[in-house]
Each structure stands twice: as structure tokens, then as C-alpha cells.
FIKOLZA-1660 file (N, C-alpha, C; in steps of 0.1 Angstrom, whole numbers, plus 5000, padded with zeros to 4 digits):
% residues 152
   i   px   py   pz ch aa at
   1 1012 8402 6564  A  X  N
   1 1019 8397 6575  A  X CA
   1 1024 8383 6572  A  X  C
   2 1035 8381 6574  A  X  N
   2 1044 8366 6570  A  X CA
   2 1048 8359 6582  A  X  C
   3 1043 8349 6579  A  X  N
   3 1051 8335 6591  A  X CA
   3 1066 8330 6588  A  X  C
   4 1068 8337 6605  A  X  N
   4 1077 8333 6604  A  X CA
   4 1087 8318 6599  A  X  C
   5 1098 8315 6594  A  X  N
   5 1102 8304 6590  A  X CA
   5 1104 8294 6603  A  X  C
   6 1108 8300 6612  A  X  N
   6 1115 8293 6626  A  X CA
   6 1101 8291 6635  A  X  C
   7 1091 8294 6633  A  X  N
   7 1080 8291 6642  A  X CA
   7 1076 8284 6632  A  X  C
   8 1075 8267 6642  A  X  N
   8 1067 8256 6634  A  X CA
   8 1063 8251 6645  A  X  C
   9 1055 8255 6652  A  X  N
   9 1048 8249 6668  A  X CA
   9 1036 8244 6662  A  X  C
  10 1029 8249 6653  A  X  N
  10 1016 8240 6647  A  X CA
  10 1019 8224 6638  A  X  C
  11 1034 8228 6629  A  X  N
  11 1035 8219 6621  A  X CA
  11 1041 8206 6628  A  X  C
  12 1052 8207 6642  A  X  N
  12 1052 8201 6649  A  X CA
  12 1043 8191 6654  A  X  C
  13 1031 8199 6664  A  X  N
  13 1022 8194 6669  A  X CA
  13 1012 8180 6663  A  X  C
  14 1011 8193 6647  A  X  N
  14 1005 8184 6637  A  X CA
  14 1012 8170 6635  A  X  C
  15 1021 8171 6636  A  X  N
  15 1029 8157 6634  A  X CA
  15 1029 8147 6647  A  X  C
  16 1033 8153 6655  A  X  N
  16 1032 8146 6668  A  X CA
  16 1018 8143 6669  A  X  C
  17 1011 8144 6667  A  X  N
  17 0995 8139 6666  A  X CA
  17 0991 8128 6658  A  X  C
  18 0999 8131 6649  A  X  N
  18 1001 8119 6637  A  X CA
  18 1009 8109 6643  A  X  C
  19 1020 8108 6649  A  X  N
  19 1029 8095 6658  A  X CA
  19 1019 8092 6667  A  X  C
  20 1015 8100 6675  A  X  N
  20 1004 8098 6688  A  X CA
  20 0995 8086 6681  A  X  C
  21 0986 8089 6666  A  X  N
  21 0975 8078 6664  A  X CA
  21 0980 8069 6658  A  X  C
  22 0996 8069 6655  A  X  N
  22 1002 8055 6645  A  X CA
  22 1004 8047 6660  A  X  C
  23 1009 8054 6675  A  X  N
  23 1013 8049 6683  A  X CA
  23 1000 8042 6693  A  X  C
  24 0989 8050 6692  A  X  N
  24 0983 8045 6698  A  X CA
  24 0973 8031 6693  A  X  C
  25 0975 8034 6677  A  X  N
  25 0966 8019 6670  A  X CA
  25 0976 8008 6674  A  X  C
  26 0996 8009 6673  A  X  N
  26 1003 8003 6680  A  X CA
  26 0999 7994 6693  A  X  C
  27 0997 8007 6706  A  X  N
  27 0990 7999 6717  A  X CA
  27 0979 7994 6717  A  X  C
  28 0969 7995 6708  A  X  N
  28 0957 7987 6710  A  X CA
  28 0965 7968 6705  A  X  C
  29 0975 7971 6695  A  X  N
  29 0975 7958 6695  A  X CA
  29 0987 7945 6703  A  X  C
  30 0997 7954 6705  A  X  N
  30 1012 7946 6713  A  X CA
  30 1003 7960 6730  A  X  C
  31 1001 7948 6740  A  X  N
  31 1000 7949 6748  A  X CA
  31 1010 7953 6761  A  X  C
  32 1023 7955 6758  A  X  N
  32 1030 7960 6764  A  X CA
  32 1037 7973 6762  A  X  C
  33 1032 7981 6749  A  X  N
  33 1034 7995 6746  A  X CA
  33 1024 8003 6758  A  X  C
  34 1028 8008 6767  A  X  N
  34 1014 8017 6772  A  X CA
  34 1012 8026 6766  A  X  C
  35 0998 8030 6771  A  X  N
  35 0992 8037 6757  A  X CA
  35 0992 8055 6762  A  X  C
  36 1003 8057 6772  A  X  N
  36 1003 8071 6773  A  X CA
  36 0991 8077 6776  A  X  C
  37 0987 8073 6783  A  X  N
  37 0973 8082 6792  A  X CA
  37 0980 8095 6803  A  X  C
  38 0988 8088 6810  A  X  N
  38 0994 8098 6818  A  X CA
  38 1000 8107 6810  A  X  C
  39 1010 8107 6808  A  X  N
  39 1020 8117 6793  A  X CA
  39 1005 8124 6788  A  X  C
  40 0995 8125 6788  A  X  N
  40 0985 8129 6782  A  X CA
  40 0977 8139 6791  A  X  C
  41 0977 8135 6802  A  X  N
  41 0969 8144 6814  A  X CA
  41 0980 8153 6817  A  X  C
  42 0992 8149 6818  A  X  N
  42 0999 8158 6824  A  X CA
  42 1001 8169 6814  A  X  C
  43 1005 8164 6801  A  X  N
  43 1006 8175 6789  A  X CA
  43 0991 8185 6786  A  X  C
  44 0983 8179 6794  A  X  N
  44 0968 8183 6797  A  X CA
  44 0971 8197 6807  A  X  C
  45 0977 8189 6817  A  X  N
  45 0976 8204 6830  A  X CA
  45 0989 8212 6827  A  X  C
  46 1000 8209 6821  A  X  N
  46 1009 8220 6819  A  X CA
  46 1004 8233 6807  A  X  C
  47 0994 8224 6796  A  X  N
  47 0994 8233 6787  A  X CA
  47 0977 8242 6791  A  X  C
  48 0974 8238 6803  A  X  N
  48 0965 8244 6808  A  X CA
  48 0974 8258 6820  A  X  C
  49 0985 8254 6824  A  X  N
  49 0988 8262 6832  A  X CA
  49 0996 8270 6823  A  X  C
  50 1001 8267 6815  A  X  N
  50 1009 8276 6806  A  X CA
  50 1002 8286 6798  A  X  C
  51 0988 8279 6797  A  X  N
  51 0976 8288 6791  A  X CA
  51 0978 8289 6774  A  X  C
  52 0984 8279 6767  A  X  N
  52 0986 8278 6755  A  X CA
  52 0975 8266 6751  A  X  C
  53 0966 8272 6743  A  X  N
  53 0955 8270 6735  A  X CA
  53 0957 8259 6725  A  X  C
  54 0965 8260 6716  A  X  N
  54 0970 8254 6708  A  X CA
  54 0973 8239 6713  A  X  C
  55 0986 8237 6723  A  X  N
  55 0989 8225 6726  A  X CA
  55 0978 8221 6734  A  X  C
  56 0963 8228 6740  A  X  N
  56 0955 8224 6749  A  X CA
  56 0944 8213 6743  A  X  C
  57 0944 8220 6727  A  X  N
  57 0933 8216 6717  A  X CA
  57 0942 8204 6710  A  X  C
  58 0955 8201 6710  A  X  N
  58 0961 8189 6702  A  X CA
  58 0960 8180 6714  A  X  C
  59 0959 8184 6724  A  X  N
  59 0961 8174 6733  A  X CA
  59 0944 8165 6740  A  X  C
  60 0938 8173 6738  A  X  N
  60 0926 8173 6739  A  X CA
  60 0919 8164 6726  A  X  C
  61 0926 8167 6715  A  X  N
  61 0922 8157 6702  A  X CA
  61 0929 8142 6703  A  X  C
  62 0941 8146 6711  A  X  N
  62 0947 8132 6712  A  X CA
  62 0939 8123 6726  A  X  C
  63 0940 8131 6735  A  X  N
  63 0928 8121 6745  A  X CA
  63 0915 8112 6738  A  X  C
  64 0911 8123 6728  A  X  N
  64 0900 8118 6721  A  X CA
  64 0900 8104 6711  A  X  C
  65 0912 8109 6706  A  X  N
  65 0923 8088 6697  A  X CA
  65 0920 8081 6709  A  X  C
  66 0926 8085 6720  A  X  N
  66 0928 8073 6730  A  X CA
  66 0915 8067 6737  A  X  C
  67 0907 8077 6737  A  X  N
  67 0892 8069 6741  A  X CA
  67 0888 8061 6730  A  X  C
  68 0886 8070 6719  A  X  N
  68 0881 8058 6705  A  X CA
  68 0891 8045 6703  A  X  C
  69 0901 8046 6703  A  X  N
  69 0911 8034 6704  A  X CA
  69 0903 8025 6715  A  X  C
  70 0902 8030 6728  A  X  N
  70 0902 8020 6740  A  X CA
  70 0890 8016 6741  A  X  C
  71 0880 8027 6733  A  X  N
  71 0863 8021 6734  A  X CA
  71 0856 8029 6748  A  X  C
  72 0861 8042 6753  A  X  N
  72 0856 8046 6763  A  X CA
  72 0850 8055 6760  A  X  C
  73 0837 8060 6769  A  X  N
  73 0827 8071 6770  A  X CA
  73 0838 8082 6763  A  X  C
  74 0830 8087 6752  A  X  N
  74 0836 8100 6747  A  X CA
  74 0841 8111 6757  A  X  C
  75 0847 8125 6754  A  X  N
  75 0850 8130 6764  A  X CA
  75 0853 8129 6781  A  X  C
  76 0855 8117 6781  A  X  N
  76 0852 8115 6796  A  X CA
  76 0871 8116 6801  A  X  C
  77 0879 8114 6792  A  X  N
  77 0890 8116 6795  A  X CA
  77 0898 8129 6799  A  X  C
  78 0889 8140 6788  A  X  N
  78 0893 8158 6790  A  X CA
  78 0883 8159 6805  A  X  C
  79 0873 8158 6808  A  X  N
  79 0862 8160 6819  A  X CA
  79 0870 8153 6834  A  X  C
  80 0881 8140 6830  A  X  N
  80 0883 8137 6842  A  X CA
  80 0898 8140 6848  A  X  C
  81 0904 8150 6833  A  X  N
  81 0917 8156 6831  A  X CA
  81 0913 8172 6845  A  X  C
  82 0903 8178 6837  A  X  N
  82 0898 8186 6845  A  X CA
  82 0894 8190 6858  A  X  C
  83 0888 8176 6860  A  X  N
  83 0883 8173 6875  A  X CA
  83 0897 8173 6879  A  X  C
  84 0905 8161 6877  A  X  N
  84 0923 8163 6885  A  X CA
  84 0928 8174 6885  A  X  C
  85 0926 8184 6876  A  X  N
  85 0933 8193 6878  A  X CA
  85 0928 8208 6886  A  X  C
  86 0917 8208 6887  A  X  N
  86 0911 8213 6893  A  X CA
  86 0910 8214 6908  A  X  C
  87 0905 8198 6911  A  X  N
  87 0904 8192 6925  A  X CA
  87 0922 8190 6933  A  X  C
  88 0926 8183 6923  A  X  N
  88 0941 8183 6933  A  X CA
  88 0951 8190 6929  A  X  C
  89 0953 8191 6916  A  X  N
  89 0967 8196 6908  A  X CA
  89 0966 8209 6914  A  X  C
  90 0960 8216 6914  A  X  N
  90 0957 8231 6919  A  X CA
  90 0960 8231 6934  A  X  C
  91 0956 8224 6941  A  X  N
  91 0960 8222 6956  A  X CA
  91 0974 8218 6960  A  X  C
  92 0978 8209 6951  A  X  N
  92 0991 8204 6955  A  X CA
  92 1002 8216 6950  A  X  C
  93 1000 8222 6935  A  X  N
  93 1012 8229 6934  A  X CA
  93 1013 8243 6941  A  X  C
  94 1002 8244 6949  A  X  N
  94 1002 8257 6959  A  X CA
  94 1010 8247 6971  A  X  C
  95 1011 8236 6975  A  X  N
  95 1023 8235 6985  A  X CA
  95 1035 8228 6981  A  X  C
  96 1035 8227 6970  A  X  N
  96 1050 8221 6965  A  X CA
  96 1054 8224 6954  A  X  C
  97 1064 8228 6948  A  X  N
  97 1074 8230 6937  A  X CA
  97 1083 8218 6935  A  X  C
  98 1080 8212 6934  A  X  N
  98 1086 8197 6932  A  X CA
  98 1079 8192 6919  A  X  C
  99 1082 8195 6908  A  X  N
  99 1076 8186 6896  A  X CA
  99 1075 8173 6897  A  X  C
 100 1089 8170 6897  A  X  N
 100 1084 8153 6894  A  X CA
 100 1075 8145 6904  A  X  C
 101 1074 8158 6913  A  X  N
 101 1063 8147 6924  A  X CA
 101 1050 8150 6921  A  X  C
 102 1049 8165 6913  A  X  N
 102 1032 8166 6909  A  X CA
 102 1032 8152 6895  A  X  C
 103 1044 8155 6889  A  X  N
 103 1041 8139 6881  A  X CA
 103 1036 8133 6882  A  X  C
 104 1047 8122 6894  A  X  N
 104 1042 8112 6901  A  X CA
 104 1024 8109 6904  A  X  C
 105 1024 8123 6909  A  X  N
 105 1009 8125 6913  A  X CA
 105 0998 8125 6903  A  X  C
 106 1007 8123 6893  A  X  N
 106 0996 8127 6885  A  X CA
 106 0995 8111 6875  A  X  C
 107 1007 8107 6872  A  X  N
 107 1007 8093 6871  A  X CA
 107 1002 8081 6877  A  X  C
 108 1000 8082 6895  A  X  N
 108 0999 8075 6900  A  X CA
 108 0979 8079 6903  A  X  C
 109 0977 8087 6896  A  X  N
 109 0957 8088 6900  A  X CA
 109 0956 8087 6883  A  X  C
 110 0963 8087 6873  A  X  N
 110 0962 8087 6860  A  X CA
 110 0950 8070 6860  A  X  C
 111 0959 8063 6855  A  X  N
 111 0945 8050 6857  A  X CA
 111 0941 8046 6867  A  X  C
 112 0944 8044 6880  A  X  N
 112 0935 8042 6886  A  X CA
 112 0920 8055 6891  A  X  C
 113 0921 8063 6892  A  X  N
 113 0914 8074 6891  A  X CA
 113 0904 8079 6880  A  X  C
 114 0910 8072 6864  A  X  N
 114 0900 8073 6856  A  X CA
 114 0891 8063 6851  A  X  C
 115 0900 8048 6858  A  X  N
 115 0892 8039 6864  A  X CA
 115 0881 8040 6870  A  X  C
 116 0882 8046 6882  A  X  N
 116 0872 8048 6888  A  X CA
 116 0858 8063 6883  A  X  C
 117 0868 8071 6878  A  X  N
 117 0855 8074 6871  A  X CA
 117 0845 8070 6861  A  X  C
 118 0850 8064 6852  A  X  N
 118 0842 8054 6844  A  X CA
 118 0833 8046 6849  A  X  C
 119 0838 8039 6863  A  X  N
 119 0830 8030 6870  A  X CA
 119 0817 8041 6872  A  X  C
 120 0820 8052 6880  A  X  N
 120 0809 8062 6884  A  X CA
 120 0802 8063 6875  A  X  C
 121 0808 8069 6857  A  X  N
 121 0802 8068 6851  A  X CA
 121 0792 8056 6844  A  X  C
 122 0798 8051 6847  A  X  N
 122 0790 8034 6843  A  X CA
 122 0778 8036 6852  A  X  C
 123 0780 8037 6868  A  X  N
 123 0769 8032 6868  A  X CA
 123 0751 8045 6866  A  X  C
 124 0761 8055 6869  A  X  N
 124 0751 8062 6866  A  X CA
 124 0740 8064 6851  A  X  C
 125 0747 8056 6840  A  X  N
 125 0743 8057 6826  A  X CA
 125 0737 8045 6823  A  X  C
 126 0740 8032 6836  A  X  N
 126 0739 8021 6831  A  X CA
 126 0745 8015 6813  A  X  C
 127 0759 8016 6817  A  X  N
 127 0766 8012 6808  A  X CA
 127 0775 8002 6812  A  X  C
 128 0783 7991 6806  A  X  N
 128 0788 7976 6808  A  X CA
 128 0801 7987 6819  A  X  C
 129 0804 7977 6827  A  X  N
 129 0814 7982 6836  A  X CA
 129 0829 7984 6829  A  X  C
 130 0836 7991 6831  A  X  N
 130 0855 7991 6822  A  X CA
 130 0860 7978 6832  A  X  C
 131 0872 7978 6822  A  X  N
 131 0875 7963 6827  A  X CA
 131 0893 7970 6830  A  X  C
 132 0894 7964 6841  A  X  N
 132 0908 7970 6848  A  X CA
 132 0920 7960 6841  A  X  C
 133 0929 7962 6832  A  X  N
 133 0939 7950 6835  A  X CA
 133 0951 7951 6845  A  X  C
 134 0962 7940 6845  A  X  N
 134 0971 7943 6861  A  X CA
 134 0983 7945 6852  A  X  C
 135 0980 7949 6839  A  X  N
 135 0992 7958 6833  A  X CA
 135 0994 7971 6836  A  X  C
 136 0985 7979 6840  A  X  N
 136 0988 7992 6845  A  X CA
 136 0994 7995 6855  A  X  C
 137 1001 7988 6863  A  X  N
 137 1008 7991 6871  A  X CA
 137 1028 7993 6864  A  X  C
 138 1026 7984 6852  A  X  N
 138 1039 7987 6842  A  X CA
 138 1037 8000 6840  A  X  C
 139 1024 8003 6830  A  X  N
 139 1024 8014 6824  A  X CA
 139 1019 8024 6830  A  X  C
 140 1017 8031 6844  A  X  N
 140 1023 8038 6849  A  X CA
 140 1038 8040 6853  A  X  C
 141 1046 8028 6857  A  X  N
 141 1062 8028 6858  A  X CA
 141 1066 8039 6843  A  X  C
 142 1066 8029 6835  A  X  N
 142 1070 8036 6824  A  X CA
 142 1067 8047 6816  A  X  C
 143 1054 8051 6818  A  X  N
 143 1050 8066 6818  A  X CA
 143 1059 8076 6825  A  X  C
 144 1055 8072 6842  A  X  N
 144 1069 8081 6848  A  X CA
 144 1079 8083 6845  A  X  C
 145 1086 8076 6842  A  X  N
 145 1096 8072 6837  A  X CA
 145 1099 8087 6817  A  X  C
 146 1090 8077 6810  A  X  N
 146 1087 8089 6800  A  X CA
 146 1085 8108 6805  A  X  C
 147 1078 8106 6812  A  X  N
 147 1069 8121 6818  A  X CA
 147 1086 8126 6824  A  X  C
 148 1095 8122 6832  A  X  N
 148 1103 8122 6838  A  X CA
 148 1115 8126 6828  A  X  C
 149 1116 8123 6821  A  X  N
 149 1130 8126 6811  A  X CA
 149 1124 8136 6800  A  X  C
 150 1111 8133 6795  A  X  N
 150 1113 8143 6785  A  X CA
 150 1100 8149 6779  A  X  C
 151 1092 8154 6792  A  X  N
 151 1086 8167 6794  A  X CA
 151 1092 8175 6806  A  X  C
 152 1095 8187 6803  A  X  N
 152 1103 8194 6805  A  X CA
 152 1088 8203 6815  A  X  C
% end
């Protein structure tokens, strides 16, 4: 059995995983790149609703850059991908067909919401508290913005 030539959804992926960690060692250092957390959760719940494995597990590896980049509790970003999507994303797209507002929705609980779970998590582990900066209010703008034009 032969692979096809015109299916390259692995070799794609593979690459875009590769920009994702050139992009994200980027944002650890110029502080006004956002570091695509949202673009991350959301590509989280579509490739969960779409039930494709593949983009579930690249995207799931890339959350995982972005915690080690940022210095956060391991897995705690797929666990609180889950919880959102679970707890609201499920609720909300049963009363609306409006994407860009489950977006929105999902940009606008993206850091502040994972904020606060860390905090929960913090204190339950007794681990040093996350430290909030007042740039995330850019970089959700411009996530939406991203999420908005060119996730489909």
C-alpha cells in the first residue's frame, strides 16, 4: 500500500510544530509577540470536535513547548484545554452557531481562566504563585484577531 503524494497532513503538521518552537523561543524573548495560547486551545477544541487524532496529538505537543517555554506546571495546559471544553465549549455550541463568538469565547477565558487555574493549582501543591502580566490583554486582541482570519 502507497502514500499518497498529495496527502502531506503529517509532513505539514510536522513543520508547523517546528515554526510553533522557533516562534515560541521568539516570544519568550521580544515581549510583544504573543505566545498563541489561544490559537492553541481553540485548535485544541476544533480538532477535538472534528475527532482528528493526529492534529489533537501535534497540538497537544505544542501546548507542551509553551508550558516548558513559560515555566508552567506540566500538562496543565491540555487538562485546562479540557476542562473549557468540556464545561463551556460544549454548552455554548449547543446554543449558538456563531464561531467567531465561540472564539471570542474562547480567547477571552484563554488567559485569564488559565490564570486562574494555575493559581488553584498553586495553591493546592503549594507551589510559587504565576505572575499575571497587563500584556495579555494585547495578546488576546491579537490572537482574535489571528483565530479570526485564519482558522477556518
Amino acid at each position: 500500500m502507497q502514500r499518497s503524494i498529495s496527502y502531506k497532513n503529517h509532513i505539514n503538521n510536522t513543520a508547523l510544530l517546528a515554526l510553533f518552537f522557533l516562534y515560541e523561543s521568539l516570544s519568550s524573548v521580544y515581549y510583544n509577540l504573543p505566545p498563541l495560547f489561544a490559537v492553541l486551545l481553540i485548535l485544541f477544541i476544533y480538532s477535538i470536535k472534528n475527532r482528528n487524532t493526529v492534529n489533537l496529538l501535534y497540538v497537544c505537543i505544542a501546548l507542551l513547548i509553551f508550558e516548558a517555554q513559560k515555566g508552567y506546571i506540566a500538562f496543565s495546559s491540555i487538562i485546562y484545554a479540557i476542562i473549557l471544553y468540556k464545561a463551556i465549549i460544549i454548552n455554548i455550541s449547543h446554543v449558538t452557531n456563531c464561531k467567531s463568538c465561540i472564539k471570542l469565547l474562547i480567547v477571552l477565558l484563554s488567559y485569564p481562566g488559565y490564570f486562574l487555574f494555575l493559581t488553584l493549582l498553586s495553591k493546592i501543591f503549594i507551589l510559587p504563585m504565576p505572575q499575571l502580566n497587563f500584556n495579555v490583554i494585547y495578546y488576546m486582541i491579537a490572537e482574535y484577531i489571528l483565530a479570526v482570519l485564519f482558522i477556518a
